[in-house]
N, C-alpha and C positions, 0 to 999 in steps of 0.2 A: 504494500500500500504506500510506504513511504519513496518508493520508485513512483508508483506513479504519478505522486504530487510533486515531486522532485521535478520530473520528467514534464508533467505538467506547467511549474513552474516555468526552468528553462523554454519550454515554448513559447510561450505567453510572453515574456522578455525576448526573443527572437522576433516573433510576430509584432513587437512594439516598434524592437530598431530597424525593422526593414521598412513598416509600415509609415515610418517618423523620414520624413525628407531632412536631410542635412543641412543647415542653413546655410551653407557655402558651400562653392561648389571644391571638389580636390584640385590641389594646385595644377597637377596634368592639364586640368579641363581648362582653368585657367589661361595656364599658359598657352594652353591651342588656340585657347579664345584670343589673347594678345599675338600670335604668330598668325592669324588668319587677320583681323584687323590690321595689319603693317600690309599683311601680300594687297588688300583689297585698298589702303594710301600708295603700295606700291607702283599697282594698276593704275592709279590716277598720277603716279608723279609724268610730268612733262618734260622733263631733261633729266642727263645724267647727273649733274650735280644737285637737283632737288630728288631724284633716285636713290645718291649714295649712301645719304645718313642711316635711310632706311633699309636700305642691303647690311649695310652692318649692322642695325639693330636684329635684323632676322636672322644673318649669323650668329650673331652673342646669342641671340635666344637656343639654334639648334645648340648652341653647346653645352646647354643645362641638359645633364642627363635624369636629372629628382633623386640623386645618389649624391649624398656627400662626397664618400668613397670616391666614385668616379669623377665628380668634378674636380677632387681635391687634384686628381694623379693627371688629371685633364689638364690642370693650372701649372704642375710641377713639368710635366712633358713642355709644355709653353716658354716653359723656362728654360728646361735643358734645354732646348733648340735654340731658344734669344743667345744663350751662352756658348751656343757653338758645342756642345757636348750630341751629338748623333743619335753616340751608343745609346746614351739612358734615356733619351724622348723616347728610341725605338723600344725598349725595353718597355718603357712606359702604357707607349699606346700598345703594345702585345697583352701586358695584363689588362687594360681596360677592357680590349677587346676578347678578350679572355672570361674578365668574370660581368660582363653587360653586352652580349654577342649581340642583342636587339638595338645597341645606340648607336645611329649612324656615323654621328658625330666622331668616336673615337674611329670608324672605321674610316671614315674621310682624312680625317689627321694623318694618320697611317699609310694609307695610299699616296697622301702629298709627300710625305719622308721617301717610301719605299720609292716611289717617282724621281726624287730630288737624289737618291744612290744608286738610278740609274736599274733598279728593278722595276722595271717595265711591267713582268708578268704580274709580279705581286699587288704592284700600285693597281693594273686594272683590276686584279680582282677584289682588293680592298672600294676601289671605286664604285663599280659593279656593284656589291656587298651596299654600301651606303647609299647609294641611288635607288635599291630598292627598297632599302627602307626607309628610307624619306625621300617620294620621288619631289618631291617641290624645292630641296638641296639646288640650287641652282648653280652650285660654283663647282657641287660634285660634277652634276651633270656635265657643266664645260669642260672642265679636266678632262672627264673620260671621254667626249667627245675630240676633245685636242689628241686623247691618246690613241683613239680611231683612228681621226686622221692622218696621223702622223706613221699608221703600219696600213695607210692604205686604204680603211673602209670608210670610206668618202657616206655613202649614204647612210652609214650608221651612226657617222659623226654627224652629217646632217639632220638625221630626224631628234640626236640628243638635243642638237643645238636650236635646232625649233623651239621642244621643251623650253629650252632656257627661256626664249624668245616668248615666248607665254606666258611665265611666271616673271620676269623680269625683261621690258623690253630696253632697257638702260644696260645692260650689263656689259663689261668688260666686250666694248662692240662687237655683240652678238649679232645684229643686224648687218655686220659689214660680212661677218661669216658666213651667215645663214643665205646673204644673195650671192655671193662667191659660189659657194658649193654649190647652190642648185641652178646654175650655172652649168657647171662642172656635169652635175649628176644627171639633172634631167633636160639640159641643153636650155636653148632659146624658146619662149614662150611667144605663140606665133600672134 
C-alpha cells in the first residue's frame, strides 16, 4: 500500500512539472531565438560594412557550445593559436570534438587548423562534419566551398557558395564567386 501512495505521489508531482510551463524559455531556445533575429537584420543589411558587425555577432554566437567545458577549451584553443602554439589548439579542438561531436563550432575550428597544416583531407572532412551540423555556418560553408574548388569540383563549390549567398549576401565577396563559377559551370545564360 505504501508503494502505491508512494508511487502515486511521485506521479502526481511528474504530472504537475510537465503540466507547469516554465517561465522562460532554456537558454538553447534563447539563443536560436537571438541567432535567427541577427540572420533575418542580416537579410536586411544593405552593404558589406552594415553586414559585418552582424556576421560577427552570429559567429560569436555559433561559438557558445551551453558547455562550460567546451567553451572554456574553445577560448584556450583561441589562444594557443593567437600564440602561435599549433600543437595544443590542435590538441585542443580534438578533445572538444571528442567529448561534444554535435558542436559544429569546434569542428569548424578544426578544419580551419587542419587547412592552415596543409591537411587538406582532414580540414574537408572537419568542414563537411560542421556544415552539416549547422548548415547556416556561412564561413564553414565558404571554406569548404574554396576547398572544392581549389581540387577541382567547380559545381560543388558553386552550389556551397550559393548557400552562403542566401544566408549572407555581404560575405567575404561571395557574389563575385558565385557569378564567376557559374560562368564557368553552367556557361553563358542566353
Amino acid at each position: 500500500m505504501r508503494a502505491f501512495i508512494a508511487l502515486a505521489a511521485v506521479s502526481a508531482i511528474l504530472s504537475s512539472a510537465v503540466a507547469t510551463p516554465s517561465p522562460k524559455p532554456p537558454a538553447k531556445l534563447a539563443a536560436q531565438s537571438e541567432i535567427d533575429r541577427l540572420f533575418g537584420a542580416l537579410s536586411k543589411a544593405s552593404s558589406e560594412e552594415e553586414a559585418k558587425p552582424i556576421e560577427e555577432k552570429i559567429l560569436a554566437a555559433f561559438e557558445h557550445s551551453g558547455s562550460p567545458t567546451v567553451d572554456l577549451l574553445m577560448t584556450r584553443a583561441a589562444a594557443s593559436l593567437q600564440g602561435g602554439d599549433a600543437d595544443t589548439a590542435k590538441k585542443l579542438l580534438s578533445a572538444i570534438t571528442d567529448i561534444a561531436p554535435d558542436f559544429a563550432e569546434g569542428w569548424h575550428q578544426r578544419g580551419i587548423l587542419q587547412a592552415a597544416s596543409g591537411d587538406d583531407e582532414g580540414a574537408m572532412f572537419c568542414l563537411e562534419k560542421a556544415v552539416s551540423l549547422n548548415p547556416r555556418n556561412f564561413a564553414a560553408l565558404a571554406e569548404l566551398g574554396s576547398k572544392l574548388e581549389e581540387y577541382g569540383d567547380k559545381p560543388g563549390a558553386l552550389r556551397l557558395y550559393r548557400k552562403v549567398l542566401a544566408l549572407d549576401p555581404h560575405f567575404d565577396d561571395i557574389e563575385r564567386k558565385v557569378r564567376g563559377l557559374s560562368h564557368e559551370v553552367e556557361g553563358e545564360s542566353l
